[in-house]
N, C-alpha and C positions, 0 to 999 in steps of 0.2 A: 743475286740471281734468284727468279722463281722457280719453286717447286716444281713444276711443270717441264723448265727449261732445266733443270739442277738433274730429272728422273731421266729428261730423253739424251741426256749426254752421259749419263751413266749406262744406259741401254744400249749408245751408239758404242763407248768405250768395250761395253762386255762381247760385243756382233764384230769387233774389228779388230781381231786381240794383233799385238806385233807380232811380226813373224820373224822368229831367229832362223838365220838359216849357218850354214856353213861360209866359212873364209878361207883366207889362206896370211899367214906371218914369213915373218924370215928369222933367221935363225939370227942372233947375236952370238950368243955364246953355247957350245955343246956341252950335252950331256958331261959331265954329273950335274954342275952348275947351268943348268939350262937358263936362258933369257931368247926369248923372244918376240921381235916387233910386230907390234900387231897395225900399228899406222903409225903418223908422223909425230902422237902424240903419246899412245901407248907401247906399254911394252911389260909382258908377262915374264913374272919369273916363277921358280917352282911352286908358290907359295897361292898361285893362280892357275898352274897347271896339272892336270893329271893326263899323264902320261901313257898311252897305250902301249901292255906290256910288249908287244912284238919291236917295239923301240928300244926295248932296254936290252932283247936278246940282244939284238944289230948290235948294240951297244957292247956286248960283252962278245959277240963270237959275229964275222971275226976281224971288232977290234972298234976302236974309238973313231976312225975315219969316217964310220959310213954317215954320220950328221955331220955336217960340220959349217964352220958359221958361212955365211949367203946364202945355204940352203934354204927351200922354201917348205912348208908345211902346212898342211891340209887342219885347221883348228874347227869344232863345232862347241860354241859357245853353248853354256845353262839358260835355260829360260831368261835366270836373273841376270845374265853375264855376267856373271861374276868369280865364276871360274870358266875355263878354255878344255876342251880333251881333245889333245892333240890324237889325231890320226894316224896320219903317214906321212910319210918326205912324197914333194911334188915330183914324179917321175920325169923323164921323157915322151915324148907321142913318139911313140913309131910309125906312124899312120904316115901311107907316101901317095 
């Protein structure tokens, strides 16, 4: 590739960065040993997740129920994706 073409694909790269946005997983397995799917290919365990502490209260008060596996969750990937920080569990809409 020329110089020319090597500089403006470098410029187009740095004007068009990827945009991470937020997702949603399902739960595999709950808390302590959390895993969860992120698509039909992945799937995060603690080791990829940081957990937001208002998860871990639910967690301990009041009691292991309030995640539990099918549940779904609100994840916002790193820049690098390469770690996940879970959110929240996907509520219900009340909206009628």
């Amino acid at each position: 590739m020329d110089p020319i073409t090597e500089f403006a694909k470098m410029i187009r790269e740095r004007d068009n960065p990827t945009i991470v946005s937020m997702t949603t997983g399902t739960v595999i397995s709950p808390l302590p040993n959390i895993v969860i799917k992120l698509n039909d290919i992945v799937t995060l365990d603690q080791s990829k997740l940081i957990v937001a502490e208002h998860i871990y209260l639910h967690y301990q008060y009041p009691g292991p129920t309030w995640l539990q596996a099918g549940d779904e969750v609100i994840l916002m990937p790193t820049v690098d994706e390469q770690m996940y920080i879970m959110l929240d569990r996907v509520g219900e809409s009340h909206v009628t």
